[in-house]
Z-matrix of the N, CA and C atoms (Angstrom, degrees):
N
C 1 1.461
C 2 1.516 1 107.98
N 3 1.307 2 118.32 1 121.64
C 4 1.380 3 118.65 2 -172.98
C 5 1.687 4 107.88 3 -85.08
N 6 1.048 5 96.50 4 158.67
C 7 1.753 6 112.71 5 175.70
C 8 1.674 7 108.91 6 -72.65
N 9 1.367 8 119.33 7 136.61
C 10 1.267 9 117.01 8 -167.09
C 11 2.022 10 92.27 9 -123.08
N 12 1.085 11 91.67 10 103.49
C 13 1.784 12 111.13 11 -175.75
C 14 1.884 13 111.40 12 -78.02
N 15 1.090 14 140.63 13 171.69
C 16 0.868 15 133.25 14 -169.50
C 17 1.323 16 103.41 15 -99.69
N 18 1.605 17 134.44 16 -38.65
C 19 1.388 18 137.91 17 165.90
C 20 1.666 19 108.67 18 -63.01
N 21 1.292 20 123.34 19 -44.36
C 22 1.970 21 104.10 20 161.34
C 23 0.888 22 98.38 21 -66.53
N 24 1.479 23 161.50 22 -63.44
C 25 1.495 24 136.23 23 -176.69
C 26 1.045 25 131.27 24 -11.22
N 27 1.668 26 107.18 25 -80.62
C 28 1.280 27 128.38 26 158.70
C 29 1.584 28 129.70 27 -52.12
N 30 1.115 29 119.47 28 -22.86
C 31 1.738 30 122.09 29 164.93
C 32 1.565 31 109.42 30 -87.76
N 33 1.760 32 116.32 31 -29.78
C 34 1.385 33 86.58 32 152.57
C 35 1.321 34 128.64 33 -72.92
N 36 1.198 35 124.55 34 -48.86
C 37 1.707 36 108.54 35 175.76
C 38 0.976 37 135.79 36 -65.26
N 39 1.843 38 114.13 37 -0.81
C 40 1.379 39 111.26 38 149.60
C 41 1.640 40 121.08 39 -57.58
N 42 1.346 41 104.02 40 -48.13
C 43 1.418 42 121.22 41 -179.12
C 44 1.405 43 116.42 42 -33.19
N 45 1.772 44 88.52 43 -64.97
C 46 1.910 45 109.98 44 -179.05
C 47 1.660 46 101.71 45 -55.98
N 48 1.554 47 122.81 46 -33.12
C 49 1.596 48 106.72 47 -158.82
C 50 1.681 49 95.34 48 -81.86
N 51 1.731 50 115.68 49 -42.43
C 52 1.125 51 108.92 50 -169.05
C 53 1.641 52 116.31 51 -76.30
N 54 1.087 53 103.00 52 -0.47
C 55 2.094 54 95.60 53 177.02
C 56 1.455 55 93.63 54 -84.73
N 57 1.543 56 130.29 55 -32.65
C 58 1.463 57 133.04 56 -156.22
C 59 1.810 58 86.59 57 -80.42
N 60 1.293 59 117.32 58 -34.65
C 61 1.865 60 104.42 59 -164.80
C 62 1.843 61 103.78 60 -90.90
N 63 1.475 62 106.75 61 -25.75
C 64 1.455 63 109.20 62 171.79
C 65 1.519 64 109.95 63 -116.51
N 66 1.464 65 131.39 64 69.53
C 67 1.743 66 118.55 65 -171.02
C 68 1.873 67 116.93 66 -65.53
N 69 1.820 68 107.00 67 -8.03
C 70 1.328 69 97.29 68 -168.46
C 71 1.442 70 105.86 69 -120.48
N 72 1.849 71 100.57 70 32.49
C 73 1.860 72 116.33 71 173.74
C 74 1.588 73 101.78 72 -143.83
N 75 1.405 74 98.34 73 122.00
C 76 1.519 75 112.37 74 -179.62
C 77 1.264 76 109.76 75 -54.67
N 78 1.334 77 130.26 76 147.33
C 79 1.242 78 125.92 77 175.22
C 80 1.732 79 112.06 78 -116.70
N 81 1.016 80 149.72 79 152.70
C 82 1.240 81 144.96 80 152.94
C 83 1.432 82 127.96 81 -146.93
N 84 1.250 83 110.76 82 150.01
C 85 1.689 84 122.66 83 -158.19
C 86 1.138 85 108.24 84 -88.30
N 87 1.425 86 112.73 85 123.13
C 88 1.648 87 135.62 86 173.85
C 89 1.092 88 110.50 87 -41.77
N 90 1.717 89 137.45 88 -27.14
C 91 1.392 90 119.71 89 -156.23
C 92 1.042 91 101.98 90 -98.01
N 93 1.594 92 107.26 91 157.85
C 94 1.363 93 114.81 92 179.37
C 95 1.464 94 118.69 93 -103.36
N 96 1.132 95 112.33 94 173.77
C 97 1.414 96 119.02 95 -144.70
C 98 1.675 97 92.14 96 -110.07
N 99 1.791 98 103.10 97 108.10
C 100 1.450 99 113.76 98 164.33
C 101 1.485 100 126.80 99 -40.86
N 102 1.033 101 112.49 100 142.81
C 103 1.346 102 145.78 101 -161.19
C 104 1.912 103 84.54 102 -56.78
N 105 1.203 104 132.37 103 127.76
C 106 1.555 105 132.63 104 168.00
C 107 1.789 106 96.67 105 91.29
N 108 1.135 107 127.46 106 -40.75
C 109 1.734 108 129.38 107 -168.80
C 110 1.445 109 108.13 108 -88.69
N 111 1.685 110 119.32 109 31.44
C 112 1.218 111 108.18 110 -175.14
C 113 1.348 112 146.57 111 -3.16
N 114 1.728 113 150.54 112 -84.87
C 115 1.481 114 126.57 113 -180.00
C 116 1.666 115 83.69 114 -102.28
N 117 1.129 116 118.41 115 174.19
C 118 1.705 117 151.48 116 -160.72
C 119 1.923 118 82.86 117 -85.42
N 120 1.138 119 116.65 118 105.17
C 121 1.537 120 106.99 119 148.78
C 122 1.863 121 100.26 120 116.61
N 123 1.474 122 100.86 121 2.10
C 124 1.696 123 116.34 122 -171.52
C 125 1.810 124 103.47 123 -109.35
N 126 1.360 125 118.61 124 136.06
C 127 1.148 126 97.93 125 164.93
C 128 1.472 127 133.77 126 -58.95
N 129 1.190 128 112.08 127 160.56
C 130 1.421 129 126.59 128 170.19
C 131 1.427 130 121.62 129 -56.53
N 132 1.094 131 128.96 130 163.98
C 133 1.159 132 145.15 131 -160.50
C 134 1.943 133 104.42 132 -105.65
N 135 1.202 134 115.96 133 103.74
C 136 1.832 135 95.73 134 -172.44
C 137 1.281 136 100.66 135 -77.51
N 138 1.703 137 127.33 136 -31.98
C 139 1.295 138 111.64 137 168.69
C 140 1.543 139 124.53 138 -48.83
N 141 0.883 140 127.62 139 -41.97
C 142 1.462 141 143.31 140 170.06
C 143 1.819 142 110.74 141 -47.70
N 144 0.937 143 115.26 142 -22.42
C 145 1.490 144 122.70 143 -168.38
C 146 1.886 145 106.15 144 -71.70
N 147 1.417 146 123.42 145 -42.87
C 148 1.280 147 159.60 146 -165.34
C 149 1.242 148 129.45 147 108.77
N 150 1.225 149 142.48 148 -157.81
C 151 1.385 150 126.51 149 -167.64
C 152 1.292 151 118.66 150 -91.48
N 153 1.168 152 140.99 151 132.68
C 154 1.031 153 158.83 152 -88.72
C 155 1.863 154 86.39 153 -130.10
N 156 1.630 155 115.05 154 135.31
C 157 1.272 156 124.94 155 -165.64
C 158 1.558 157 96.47 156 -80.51
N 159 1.654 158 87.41 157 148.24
C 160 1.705 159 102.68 158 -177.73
C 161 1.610 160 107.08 159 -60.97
N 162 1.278 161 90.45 160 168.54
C 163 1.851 162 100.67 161 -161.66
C 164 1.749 163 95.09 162 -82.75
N 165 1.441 164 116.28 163 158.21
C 166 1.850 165 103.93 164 174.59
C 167 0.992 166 97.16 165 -95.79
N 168 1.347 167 121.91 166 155.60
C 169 1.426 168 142.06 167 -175.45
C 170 1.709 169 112.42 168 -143.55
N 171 1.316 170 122.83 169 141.50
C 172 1.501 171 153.15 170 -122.84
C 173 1.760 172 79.19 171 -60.63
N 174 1.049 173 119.94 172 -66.38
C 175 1.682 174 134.49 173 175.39
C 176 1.652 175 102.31 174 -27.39
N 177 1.318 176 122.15 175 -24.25
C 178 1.488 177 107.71 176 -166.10
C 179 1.290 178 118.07 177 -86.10
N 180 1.837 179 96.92 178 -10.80
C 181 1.446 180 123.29 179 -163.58
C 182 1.280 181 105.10 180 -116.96
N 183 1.344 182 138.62 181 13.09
C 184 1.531 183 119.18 182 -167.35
C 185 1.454 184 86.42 183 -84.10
N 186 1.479 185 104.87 184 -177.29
C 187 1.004 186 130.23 185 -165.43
C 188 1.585 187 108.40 186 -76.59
N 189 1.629 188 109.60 187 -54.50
C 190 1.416 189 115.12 188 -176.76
C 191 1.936 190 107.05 189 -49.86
N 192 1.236 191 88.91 190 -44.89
C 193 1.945 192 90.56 191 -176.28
C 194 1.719 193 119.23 192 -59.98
N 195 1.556 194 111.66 193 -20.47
C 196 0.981 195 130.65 194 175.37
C 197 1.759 196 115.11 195 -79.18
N 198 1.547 197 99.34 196 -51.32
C 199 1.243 198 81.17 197 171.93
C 200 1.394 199 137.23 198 -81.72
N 201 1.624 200 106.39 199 -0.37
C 202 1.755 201 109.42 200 -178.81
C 203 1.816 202 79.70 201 -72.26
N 204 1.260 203 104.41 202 -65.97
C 205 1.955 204 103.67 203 -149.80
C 206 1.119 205 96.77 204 -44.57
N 207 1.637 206 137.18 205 -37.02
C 208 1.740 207 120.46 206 -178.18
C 209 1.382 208 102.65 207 -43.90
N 210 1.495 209 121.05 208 -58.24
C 211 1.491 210 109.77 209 -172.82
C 212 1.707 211 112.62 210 -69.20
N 213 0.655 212 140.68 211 1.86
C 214 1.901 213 153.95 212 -173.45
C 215 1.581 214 96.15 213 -83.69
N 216 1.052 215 127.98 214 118.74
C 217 1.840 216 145.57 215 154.16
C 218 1.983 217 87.37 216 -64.13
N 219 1.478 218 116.08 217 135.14
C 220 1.287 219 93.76 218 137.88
C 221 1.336 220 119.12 219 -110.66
N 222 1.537 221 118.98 220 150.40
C 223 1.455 222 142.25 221 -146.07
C 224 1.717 223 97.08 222 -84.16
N 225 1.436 224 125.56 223 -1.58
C 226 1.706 225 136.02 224 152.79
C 227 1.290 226 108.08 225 -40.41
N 228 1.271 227 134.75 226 -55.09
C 229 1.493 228 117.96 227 174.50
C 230 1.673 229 89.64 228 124.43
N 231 1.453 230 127.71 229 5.91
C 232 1.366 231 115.90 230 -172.57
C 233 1.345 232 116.71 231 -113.37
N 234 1.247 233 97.83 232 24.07
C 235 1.920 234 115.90 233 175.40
C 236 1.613 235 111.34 234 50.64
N 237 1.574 236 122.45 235 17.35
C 238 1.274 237 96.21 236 -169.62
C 239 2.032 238 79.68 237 -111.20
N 240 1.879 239 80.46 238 -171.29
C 241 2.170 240 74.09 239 -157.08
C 242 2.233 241 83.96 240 -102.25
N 243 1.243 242 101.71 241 159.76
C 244 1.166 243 112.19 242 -171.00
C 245 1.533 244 132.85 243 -36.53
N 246 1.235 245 125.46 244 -47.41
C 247 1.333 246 122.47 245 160.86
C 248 1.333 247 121.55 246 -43.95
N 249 1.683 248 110.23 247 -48.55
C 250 1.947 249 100.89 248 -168.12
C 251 1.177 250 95.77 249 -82.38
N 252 1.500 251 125.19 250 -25.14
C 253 2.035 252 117.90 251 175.19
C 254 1.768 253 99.51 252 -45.07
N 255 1.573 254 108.20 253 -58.53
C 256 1.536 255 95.11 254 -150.41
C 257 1.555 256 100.15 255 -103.55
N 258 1.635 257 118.97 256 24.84
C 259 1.322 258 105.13 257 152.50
C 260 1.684 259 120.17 258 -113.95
N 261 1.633 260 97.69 259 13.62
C 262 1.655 261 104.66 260 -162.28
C 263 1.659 262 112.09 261 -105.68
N 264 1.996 263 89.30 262 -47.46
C 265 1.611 264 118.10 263 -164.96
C 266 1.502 265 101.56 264 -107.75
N 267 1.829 266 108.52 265 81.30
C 268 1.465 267 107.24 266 172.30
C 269 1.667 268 127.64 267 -58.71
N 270 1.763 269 117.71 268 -12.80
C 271 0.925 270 100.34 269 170.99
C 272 1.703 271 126.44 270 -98.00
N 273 0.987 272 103.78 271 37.78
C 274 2.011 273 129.54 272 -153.20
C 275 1.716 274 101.63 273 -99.11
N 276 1.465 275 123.34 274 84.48
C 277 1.007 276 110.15 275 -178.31
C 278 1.598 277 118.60 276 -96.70
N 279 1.263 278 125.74 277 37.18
C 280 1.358 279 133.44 278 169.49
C 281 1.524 280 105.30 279 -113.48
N 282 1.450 281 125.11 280 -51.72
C 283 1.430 282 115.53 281 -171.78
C 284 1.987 283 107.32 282 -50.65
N 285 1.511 284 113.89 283 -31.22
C 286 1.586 285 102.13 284 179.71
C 287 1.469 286 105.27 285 -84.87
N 288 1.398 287 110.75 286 -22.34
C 289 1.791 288 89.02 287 168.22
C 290 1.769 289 122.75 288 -78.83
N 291 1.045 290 102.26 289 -12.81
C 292 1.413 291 127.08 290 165.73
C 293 2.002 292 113.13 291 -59.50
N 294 1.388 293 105.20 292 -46.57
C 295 0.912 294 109.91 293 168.44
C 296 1.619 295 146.78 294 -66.15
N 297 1.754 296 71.18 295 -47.26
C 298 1.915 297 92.65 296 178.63
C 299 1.920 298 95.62 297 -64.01
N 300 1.652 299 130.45 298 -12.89
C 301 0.995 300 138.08 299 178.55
C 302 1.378 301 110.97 300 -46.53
N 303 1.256 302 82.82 301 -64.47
C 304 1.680 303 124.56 302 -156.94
C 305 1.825 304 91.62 303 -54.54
N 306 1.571 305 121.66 304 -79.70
C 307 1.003 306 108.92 305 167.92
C 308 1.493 307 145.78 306 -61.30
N 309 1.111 308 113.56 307 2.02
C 310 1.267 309 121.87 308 163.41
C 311 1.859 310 122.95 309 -87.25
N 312 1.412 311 101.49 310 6.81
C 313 1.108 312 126.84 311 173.83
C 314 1.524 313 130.91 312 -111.80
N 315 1.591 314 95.02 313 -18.85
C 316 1.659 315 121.64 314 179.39
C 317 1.855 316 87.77 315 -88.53
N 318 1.183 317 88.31 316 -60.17
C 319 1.595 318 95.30 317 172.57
C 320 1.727 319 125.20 318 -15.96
N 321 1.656 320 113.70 319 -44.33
C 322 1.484 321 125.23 320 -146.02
C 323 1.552 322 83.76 321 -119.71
N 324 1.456 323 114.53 322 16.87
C 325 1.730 324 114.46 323 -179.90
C 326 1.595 325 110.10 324 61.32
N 327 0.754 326 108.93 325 34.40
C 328 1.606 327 94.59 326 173.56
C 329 1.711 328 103.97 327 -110.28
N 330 1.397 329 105.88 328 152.77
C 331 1.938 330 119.92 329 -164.16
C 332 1.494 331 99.17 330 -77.11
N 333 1.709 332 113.53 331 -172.54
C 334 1.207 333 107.17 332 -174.96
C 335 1.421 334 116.34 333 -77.49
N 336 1.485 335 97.45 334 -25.86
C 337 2.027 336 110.53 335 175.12
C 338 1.551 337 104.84 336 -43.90
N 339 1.402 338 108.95 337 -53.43
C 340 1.812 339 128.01 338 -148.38
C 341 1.793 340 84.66 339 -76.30
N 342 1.154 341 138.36 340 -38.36
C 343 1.311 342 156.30 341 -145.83
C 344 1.955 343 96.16 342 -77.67
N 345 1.514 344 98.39 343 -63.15
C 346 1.479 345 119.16 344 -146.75
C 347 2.294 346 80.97 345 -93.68
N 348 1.232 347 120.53 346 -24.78
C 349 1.478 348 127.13 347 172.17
C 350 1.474 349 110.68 348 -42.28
N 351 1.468 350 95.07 349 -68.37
C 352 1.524 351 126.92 350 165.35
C 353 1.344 352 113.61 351 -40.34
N 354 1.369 353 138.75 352 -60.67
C 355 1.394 354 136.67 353 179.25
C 356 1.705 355 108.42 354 -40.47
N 357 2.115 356 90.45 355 -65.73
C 358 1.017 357 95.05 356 -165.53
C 359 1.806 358 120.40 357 -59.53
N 360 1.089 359 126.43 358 -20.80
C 361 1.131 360 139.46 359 163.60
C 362 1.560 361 115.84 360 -33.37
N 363 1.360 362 99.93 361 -73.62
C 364 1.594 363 119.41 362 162.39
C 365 1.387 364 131.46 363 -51.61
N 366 1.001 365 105.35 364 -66.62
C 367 1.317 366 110.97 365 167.76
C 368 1.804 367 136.34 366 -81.28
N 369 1.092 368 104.56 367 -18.81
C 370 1.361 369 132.82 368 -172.96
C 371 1.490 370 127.99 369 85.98
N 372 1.235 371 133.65 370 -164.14
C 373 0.800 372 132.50 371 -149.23
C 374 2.225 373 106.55 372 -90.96
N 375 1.946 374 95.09 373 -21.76
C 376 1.168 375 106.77 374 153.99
C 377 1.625 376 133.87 375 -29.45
N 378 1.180 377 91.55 376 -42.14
C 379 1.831 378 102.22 377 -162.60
C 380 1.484 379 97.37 378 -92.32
N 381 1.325 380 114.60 379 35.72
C 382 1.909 381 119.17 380 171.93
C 383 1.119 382 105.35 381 -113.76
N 384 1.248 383 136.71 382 116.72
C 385 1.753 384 157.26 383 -171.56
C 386 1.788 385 91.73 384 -53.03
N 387 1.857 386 110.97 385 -52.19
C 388 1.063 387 103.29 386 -168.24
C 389 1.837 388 106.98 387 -138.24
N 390 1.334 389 115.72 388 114.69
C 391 1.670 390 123.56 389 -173.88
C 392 1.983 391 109.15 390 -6.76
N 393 1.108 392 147.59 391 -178.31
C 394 1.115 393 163.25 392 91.47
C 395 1.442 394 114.68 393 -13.09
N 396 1.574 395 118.62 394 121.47
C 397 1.918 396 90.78 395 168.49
C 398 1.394 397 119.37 396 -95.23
N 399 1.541 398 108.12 397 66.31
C 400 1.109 399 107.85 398 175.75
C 401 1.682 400 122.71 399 -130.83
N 402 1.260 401 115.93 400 150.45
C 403 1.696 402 111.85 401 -177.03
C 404 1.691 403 113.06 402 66.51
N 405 1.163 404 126.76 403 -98.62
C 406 1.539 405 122.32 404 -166.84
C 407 0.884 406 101.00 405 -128.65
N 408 1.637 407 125.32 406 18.29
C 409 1.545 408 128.98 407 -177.63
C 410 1.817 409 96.46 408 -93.64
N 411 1.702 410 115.57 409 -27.86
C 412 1.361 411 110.33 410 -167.39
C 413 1.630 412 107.20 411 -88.83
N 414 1.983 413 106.85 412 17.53
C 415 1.633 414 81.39 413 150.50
C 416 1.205 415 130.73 414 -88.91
N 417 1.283 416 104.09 415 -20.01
C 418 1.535 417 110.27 416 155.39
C 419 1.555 418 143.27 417 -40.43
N 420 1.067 419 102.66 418 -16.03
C 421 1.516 420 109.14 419 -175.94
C 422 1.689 421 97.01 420 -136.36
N 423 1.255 422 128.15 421 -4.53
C 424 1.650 423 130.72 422 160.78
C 425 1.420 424 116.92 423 -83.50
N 426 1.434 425 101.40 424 -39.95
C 427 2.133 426 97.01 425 -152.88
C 428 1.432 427 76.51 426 -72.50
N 429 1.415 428 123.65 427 -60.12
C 430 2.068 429 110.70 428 -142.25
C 431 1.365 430 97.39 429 -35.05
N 432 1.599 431 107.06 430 -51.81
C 433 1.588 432 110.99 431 -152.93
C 434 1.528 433 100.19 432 -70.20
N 435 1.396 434 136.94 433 -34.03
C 436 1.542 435 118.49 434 -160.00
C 437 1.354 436 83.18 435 -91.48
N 438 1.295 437 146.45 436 -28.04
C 439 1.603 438 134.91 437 -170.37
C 440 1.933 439 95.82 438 -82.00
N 441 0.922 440 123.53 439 -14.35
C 442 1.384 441 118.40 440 -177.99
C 443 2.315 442 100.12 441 -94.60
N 444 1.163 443 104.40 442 -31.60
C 445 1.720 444 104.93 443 176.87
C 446 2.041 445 92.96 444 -71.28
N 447 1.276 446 103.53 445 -47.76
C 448 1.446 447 101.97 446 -152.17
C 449 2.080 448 82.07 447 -69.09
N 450 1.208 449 140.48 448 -42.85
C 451 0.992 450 120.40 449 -152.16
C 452 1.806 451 90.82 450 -73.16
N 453 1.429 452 118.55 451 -40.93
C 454 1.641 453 109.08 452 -179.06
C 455 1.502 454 125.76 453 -42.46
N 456 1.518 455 88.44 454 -50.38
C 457 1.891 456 106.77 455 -178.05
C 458 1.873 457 119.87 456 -57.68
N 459 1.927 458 93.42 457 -22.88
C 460 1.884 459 96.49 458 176.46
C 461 1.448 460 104.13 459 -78.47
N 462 1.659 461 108.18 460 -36.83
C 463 1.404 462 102.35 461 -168.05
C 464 1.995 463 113.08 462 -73.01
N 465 1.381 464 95.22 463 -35.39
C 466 1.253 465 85.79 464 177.37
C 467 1.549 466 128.64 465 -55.73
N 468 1.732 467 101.67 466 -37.46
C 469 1.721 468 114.32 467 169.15
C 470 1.882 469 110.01 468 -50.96
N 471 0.975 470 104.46 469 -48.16
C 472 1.648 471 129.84 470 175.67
C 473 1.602 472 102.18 471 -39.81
N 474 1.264 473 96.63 472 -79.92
C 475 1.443 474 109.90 473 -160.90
C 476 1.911 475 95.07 474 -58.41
N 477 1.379 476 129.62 475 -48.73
C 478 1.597 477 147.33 476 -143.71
C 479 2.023 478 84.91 477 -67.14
N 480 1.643 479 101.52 478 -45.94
C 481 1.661 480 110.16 479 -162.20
C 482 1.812 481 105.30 480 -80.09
N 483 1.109 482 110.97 481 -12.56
C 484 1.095 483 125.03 482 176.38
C 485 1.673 484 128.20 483 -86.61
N 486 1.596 485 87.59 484 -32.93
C 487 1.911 486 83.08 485 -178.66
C 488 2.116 487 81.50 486 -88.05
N 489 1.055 488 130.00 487 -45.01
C 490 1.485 489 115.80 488 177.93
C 491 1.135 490 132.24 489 -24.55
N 492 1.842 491 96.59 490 -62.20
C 493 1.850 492 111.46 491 159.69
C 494 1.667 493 112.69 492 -33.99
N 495 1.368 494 96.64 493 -66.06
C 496 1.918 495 108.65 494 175.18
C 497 1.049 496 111.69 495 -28.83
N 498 1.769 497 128.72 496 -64.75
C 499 1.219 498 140.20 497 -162.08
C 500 1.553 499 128.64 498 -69.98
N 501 1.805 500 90.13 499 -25.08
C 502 1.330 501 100.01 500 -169.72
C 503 1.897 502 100.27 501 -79.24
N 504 1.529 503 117.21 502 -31.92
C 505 1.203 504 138.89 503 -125.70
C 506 2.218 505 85.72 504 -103.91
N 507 1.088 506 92.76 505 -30.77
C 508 2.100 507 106.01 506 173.90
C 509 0.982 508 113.31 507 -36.52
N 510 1.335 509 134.05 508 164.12
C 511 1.442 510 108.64 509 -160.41
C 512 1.872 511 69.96 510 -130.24
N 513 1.423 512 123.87 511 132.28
C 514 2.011 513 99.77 512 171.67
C 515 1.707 514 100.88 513 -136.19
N 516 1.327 515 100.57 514 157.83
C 517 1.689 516 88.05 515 -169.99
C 518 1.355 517 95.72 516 -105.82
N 519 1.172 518 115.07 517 151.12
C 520 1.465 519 140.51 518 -178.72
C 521 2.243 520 94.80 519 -44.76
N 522 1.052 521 104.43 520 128.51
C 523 2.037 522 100.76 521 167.18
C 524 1.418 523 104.26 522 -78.96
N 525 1.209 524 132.33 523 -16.77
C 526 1.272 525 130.09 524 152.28
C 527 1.211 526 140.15 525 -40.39
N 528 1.030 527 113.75 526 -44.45
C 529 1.492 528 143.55 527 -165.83
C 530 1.241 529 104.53 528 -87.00
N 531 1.765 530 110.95 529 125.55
C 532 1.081 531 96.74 530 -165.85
C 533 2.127 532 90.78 531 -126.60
N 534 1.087 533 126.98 532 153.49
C 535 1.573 534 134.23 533 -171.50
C 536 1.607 535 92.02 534 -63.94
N 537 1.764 536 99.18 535 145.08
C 538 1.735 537 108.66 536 169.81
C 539 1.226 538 93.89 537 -132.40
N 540 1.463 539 79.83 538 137.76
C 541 2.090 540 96.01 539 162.16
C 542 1.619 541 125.04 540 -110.67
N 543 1.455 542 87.64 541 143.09
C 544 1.463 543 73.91 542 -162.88
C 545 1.432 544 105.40 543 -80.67
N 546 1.482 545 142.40 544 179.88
C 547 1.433 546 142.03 545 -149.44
C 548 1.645 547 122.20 546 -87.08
N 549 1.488 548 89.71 547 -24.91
C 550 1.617 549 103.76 548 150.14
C 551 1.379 550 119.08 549 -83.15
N 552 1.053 551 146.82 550 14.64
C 553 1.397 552 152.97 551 164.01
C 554 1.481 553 106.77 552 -102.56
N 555 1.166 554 110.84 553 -32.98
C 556 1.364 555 116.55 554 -175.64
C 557 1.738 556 106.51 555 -74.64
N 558 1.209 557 116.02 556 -61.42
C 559 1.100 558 130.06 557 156.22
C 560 1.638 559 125.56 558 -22.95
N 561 1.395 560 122.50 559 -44.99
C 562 1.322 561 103.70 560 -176.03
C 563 1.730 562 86.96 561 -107.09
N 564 1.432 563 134.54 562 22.52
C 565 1.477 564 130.81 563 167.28
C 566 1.520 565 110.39 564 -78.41
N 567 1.400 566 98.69 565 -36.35
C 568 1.793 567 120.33 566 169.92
C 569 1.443 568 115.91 567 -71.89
N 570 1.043 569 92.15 568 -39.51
C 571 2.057 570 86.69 569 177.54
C 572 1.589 571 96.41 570 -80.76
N 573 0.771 572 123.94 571 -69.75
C 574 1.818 573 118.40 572 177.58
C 575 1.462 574 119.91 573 -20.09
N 576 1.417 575 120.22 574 -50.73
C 577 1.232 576 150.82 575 155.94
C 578 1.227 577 103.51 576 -39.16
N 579 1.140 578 132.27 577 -70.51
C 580 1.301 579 141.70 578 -156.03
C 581 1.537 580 119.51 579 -63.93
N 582 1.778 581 97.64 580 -45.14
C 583 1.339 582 138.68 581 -171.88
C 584 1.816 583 100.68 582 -73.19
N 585 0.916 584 119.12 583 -58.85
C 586 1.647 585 130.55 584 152.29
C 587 1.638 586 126.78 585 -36.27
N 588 1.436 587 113.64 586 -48.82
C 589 1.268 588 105.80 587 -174.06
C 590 1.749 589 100.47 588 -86.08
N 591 1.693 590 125.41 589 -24.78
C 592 1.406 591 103.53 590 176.73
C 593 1.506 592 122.37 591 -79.76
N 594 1.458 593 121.51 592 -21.48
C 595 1.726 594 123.13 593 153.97
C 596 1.604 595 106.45 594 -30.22
């Protein structure tokens, strides 16, 4: 896949505008053709690219190597932590030097602690996916959770004072209470009655 530069951009759509304003005069683009990308509009050369990255092998993938790089920042600038950099972002040439790290550290027997020690050493404390819980690092992993209980515990007060309001506010009739009619109501209940049973 070739690199798309802002001057071939622009010399192609010179190209495209000037065949559209002259269609019966050839047009062709001034730039010249980088060193490995032979003529303007031809593929590239993969030899030309440089030598071609080592093959992965079963070790690149175990599990232990996976789980140090989850904790690994890579130092690319793309915030993701080392494994998904250099199995995601093929053009990422720090997450595999990052790697070849990593095992060259598994290498000298040291665990994933002694592994991710080492980074942080080097790199600092930056290149940790997730803080230390220690000192002013554990407000980080305290406030969400007590600001997430304290926001449950208002709503529950909220919601508890609210169905009360509701309850108090019901309108309910006494089971006692029984309906009166007044004597003219009664009166045409009897003629209705009456009127009903001779049908």
């Amino acid at each position: 896949m070739s690199v798309v530069t802002r001057r071939s951009f622009l010399a192609g759509l010179s190209v495209a505008l000037g065949g559209l304003a002259a269609p019966g005069r050839p047009v062709r683009s001034q730039q010249q053709p980088q060193a490995g990308q032979g003529e303007v509009g031809t593929l590239r050369d993969p030899a030309a690219a440089g030598p071609p990255k080592a093959p992965a092998t079963a070790r690149d993938n175990e599990p232990f190597i996976q789980s140090v790089e989850h904790r690994i920042r890579c130092t690319c600038g793309c915030n993701l932590d080392v494994y998904t950099c250099r199995t995601t972002d093929f053009t990422c040439s720090t997450s595999p030097r990052m790697h070849r790290e990593v095992l060259a550290l598994q290498d000298q027997g040291k665990n994933a602690d002694e592994i991710v020690a080492a980074f942080v050493t080097q790199y600092g404390e930056q290149v940790l996916m997730a803080p230390k819980p220690e000192g002013f690092n554990l407000a980080g992993y305290l406030v969400p959770g007590t600001l997430l209980l304290m926001g449950g515990a208002v709503l529950t007060v909220l919601l508890r004072r609210r169905m009360r309001v509701a309850a108090a506010e019901r309108v309910s009739v006494p089971a006692d209470s029984t309906p009166v009619a007044t004597p003219e109501e009664m009166a045409r209940l009897n003629r209705e009655l009456a009127d009903s049973e001779r049908e």
